[in-house]
C-alpha positions in Angstrom: 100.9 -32.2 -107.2 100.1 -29.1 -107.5 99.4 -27.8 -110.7 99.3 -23.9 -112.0 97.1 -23.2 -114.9 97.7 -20.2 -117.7 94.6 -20.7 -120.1 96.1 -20.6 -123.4 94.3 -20.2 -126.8 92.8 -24.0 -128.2 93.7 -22.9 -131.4 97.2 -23.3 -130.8 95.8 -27.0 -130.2 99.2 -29.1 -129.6 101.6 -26.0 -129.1 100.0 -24.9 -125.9 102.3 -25.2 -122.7 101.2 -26.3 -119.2 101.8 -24.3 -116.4 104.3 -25.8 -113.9 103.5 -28.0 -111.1 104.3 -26.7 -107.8 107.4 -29.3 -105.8 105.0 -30.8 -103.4 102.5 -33.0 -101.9 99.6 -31.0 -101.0 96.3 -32.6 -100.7 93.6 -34.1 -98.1 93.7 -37.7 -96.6 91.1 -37.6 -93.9 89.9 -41.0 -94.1 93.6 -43.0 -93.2 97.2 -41.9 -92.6 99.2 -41.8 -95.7 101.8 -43.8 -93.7 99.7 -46.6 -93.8 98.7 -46.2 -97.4 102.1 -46.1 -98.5 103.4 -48.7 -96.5 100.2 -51.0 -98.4 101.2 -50.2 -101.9 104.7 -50.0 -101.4 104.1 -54.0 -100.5 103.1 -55.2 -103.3 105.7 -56.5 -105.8 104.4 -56.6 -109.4 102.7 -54.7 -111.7 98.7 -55.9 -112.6 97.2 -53.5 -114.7 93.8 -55.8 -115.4 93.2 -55.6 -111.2 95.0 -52.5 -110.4 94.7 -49.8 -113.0 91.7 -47.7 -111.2 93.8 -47.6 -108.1 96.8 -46.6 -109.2 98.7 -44.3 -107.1 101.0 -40.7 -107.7 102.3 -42.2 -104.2 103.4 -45.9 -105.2 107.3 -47.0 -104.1 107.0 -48.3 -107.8 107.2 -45.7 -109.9 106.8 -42.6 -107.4 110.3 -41.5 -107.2 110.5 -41.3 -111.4 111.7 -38.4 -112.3 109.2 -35.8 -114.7 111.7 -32.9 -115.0 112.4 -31.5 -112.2 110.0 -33.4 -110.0 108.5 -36.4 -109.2 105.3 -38.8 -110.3 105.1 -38.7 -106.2 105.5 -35.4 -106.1 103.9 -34.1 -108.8 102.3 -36.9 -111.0 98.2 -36.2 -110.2 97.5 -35.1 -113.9 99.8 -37.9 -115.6 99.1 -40.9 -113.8 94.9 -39.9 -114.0 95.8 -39.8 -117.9 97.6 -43.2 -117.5 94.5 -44.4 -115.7 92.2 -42.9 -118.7 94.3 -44.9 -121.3 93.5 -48.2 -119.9 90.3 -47.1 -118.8 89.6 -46.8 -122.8 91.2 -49.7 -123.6 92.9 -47.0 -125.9 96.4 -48.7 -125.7 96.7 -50.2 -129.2 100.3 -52.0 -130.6 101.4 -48.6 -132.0 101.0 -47.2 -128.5 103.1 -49.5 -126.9 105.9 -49.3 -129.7 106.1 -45.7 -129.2 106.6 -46.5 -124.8 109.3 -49.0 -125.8 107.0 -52.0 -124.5 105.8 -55.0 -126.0 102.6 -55.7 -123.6 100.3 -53.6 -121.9 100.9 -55.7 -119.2 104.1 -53.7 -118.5 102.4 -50.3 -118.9 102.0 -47.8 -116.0 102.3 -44.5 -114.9 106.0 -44.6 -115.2 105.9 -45.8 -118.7 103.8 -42.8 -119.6 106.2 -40.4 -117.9 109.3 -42.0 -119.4 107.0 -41.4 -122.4 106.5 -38.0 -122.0 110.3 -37.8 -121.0 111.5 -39.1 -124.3 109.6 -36.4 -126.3 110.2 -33.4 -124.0 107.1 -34.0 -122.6 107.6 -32.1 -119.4 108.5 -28.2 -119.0 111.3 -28.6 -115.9 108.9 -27.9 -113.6 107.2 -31.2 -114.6 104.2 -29.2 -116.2 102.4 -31.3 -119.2 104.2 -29.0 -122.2 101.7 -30.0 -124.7 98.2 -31.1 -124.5 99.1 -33.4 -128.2 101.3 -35.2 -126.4 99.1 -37.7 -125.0 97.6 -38.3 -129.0 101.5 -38.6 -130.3 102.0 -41.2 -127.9 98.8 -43.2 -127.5 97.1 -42.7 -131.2 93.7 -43.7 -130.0 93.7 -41.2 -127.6 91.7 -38.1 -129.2 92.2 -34.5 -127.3 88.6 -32.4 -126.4 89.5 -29.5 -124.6 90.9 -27.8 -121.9 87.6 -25.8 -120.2 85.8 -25.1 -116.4 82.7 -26.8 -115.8 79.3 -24.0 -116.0 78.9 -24.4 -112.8 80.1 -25.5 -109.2 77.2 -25.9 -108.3 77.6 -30.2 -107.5 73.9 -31.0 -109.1 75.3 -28.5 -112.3 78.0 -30.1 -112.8 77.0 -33.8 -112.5 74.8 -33.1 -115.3 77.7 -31.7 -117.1 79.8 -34.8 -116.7 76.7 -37.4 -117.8 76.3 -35.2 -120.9 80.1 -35.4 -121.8 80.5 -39.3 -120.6 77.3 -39.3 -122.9 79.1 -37.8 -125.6 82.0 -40.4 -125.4 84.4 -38.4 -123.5 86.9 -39.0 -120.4 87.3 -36.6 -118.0 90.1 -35.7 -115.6 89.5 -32.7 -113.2 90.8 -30.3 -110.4 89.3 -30.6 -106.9 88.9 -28.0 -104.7 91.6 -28.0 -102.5 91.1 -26.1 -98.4 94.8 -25.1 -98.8 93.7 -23.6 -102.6 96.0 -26.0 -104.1 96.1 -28.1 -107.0 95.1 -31.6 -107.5 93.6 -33.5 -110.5 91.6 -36.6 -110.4 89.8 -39.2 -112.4 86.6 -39.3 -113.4 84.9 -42.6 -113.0 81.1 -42.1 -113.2 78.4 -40.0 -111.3 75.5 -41.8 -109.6 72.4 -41.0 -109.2 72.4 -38.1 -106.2 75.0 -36.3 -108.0 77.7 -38.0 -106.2 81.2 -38.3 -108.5 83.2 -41.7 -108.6 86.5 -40.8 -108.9 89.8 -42.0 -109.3 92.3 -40.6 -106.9 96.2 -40.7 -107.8 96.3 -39.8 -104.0 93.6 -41.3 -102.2 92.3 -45.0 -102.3 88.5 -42.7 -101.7 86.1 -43.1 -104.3 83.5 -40.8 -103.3 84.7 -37.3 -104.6 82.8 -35.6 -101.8 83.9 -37.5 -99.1 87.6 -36.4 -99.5 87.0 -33.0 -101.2 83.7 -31.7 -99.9 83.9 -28.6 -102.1 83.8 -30.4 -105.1 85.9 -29.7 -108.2 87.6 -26.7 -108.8 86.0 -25.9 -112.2 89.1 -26.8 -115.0 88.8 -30.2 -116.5 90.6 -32.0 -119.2 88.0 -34.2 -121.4 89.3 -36.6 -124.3 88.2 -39.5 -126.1 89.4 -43.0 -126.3 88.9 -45.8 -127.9 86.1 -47.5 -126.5 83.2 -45.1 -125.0 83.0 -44.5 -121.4 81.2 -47.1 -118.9 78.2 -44.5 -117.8 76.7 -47.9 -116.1 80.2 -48.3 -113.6 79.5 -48.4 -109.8 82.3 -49.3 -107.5 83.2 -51.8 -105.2 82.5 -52.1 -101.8 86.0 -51.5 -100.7 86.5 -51.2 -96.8 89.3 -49.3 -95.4 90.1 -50.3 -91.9 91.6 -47.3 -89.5 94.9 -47.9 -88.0 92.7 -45.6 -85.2 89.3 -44.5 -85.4 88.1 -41.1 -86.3 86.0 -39.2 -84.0 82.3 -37.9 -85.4 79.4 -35.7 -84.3 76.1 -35.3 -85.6 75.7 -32.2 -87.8 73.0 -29.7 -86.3 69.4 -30.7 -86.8 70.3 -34.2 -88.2 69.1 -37.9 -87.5 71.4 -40.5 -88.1 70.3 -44.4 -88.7 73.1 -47.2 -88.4 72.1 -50.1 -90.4 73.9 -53.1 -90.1 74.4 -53.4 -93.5 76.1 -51.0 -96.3 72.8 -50.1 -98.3 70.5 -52.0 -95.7 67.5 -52.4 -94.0 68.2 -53.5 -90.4 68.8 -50.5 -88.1 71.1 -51.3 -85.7 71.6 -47.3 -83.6 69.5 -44.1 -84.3 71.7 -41.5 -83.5 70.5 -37.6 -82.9 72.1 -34.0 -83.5 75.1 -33.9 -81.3 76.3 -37.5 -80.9 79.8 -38.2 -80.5 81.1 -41.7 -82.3 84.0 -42.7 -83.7 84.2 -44.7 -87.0 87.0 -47.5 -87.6 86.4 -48.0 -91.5 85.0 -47.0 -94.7 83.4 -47.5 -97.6 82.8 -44.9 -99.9 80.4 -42.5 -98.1 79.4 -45.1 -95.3 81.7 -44.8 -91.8 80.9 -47.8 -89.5 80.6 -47.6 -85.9 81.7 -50.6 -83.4 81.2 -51.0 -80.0 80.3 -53.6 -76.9 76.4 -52.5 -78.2 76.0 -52.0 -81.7 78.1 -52.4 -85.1 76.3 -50.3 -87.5 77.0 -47.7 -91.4 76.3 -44.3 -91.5 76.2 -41.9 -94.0 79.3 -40.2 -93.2 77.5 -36.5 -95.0 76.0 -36.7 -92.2 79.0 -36.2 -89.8 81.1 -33.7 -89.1 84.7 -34.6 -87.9 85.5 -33.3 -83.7 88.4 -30.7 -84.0 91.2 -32.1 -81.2 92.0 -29.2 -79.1 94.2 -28.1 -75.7 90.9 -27.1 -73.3 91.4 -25.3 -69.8 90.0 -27.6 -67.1 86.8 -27.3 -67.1 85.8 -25.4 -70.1 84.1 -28.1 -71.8 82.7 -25.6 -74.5 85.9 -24.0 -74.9 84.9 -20.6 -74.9 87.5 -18.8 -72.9 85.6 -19.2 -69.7 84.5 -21.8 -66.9 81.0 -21.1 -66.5 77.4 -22.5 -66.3 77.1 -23.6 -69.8 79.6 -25.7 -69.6 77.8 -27.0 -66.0 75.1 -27.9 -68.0 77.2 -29.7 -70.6 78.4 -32.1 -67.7 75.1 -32.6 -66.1 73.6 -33.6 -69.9 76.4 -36.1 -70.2 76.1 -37.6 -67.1 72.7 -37.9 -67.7 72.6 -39.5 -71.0 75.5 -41.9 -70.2 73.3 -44.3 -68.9 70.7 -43.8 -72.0 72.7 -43.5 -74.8 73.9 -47.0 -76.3 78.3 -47.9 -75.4 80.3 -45.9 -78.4 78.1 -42.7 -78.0 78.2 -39.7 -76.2 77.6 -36.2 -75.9 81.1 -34.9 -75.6 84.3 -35.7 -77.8 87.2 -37.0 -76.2 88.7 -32.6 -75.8 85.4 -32.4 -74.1 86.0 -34.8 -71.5 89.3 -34.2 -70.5 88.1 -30.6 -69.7 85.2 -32.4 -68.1 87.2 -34.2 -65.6 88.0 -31.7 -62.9 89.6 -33.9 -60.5 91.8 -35.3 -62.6 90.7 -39.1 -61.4 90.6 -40.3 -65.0 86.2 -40.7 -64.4 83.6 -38.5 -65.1 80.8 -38.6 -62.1 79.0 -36.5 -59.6 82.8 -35.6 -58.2 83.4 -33.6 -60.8 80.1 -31.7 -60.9 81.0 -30.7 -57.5 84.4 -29.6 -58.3 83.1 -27.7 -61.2 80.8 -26.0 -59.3 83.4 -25.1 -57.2 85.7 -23.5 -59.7 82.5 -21.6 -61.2 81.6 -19.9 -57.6 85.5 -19.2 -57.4 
């Protein structure tokens, strides 16, 4: 997945090579295990591009084992099956296209029709690097190369301007995120909304917020091509829920204040949460989390949030700083106090937190333990 780039001259237009792709899978999942996403795909049993297409996955037991030189699709088939998700997208698959796959309905296209494409007309380098950018036209007529270029900016309000003038413009675009391991991974882009948020279509996460996987954004190199029909600037997703196998444990960023509403979008508030709450949130949708417990079910804006960091903690270092010492005293004695205020699914300490906080080792956190910690302090 991911991909090396040497910037070659556009005037060499179809004769440029793409750098290789590095062998392996390296990119961010935080919202659900990839087991489990996987183990969904790999369950269904045929092929419908009309109800499918945007979601089409690098990762799926149908075609992810398909070989693109040396590699993969599951390995290394982010760029190639965004493009395969472009040519639908743009309705750009015409009766020449599918003559030149060796198909006779775009019912049977996917992304391993477009690598076995590719395949056919040396396509690939043997690192599975896209060898020329004209490849995609040869094969799918109606699909018209732009350029190869980095966005002006990083900034995300710059560059969601940049992607409503090219979507204005007519064309498609498939970009690199920003990787936290600086590695490689390319995307499709669906539409941006109004906040500057990016839609996207990820070969490698079912996500459609680009933010809420990749919160630095893309990377600056993008791919922009036209197809047959212009792009849908007026597209807004789906509400689509993904339930945790386990929840995810939350705080509230510094300074923030949080409102649950019952609804995605909503106006019933169900929780107000403050700067330091601990909750854990079972599914998604898009940039909402949602919160369940014996008290309230409510969304959040999960930009809000920051995810708890599971670590090993001494006994009664609640704060983790190396020592046992009043601080963390006072972390205890705030707990304590605002487990009785603070509605069932919120706290004041992560799950780390409290089994540091529970000196006796009883499996409860109560006035024992402020004794015993008081104890190990004065020791």
């Amino acid at each position: 997945m991911q991909y090396l780039h040497n910037r070659c001259n556009s005037g060499l237009k179809f004769f440029s090579v793409m750098s290789a792709f590095v062998m392996s899978l390296c990119f961010a999942v935080p919202k659900t295990s990839m087991a489990d996403y996987t183990d969904d795909i790999s369950a269904q049993s045929e092929v419908s591009v009309y109800n499918e297409y945007l979601s089409w996955s690098q990762l799926d037991e149908r075609w992810g084992n398909t070989p693109m030189g040396n590699t993969t699709i599951k390995s290394s088939g982010c760029l190639i099956t965004s493009l395969a998700i472009m040519a639908m997208d743009s309705d750009s698959i015409d009766n020449t296209a599918l003559t030149n796959m060796g198909i006779t309905d775009i019912e049977q296209f996917n992304p391993e029709v477009l690598v076995n494409a590719y395949t056919n007309t040396n396509g690939f380098t043997s690192d599975g690097a896209i060898a020329s950018w004209g490849t995609a036209h040869e094969i799918i007529p109606q699909i018209e190369w732009g350029g190869d270029r980095d966005f002006r900016s990083t900034e995300k309000s710059d560059v969601a301007d940049e992607i409503r003038t090219l979507m204005n413009d007519g064309y498609y675009i498939i970009a690199r995120v920003a990787m936290q391991n600086n590695g490689y991974h390319w995307v499709y882009i669906k539409n941006v909304s109004g906040d500057g948020n990016i839609i996207m279509c990820d070969p490698a996460n079912q996500e459609s917020d680009l933010y809420t996987v990749y919160p630095d954004g893309l990377q600056g190199e993008f791919w922009y091509l036209k197809g047959k029909k212009l792009p849908d600037i007026n597209y807004k997703p789906e509400n689509n829920i993904i339930t945790l196998t386990e929840p995810v444990e939350y705080f509230v960023q510094n300074g923030e204040s949080v409102t649950a509403y019952s609804e995605i979008n909503g106006n019933s508030i169900s929780a107000t949460l403050t700067s330091g709450n601990v909750v854990k949130i079972s599914a998604y949708c898009e940039n909402y989390g949602l919160i369940e417990s014996s008290d309230f079910t409510g969304w959040v804006d999960i930009n809000l949030f920051s995810e708890t960091e599971s670590a090993c903690q001494i006994t009664g270092d609640i704060n983790n700083n190396g020592s046992v010492d009043k601080y963390d005293l006072a972390l205890l004695n705030t707990y304590l106090q605002q487990k009785e205020l603070l509605a069932d699914g919120v706290s004041t300490l992560s799950d780390s937190e409290l089994s540091a906080a529970d000196i006796n080792f009883d499996g409860i956190i109560d006035s024992s333990d402020v004794i015993a910690l008081i104890k190990l302090i004065n020791n």
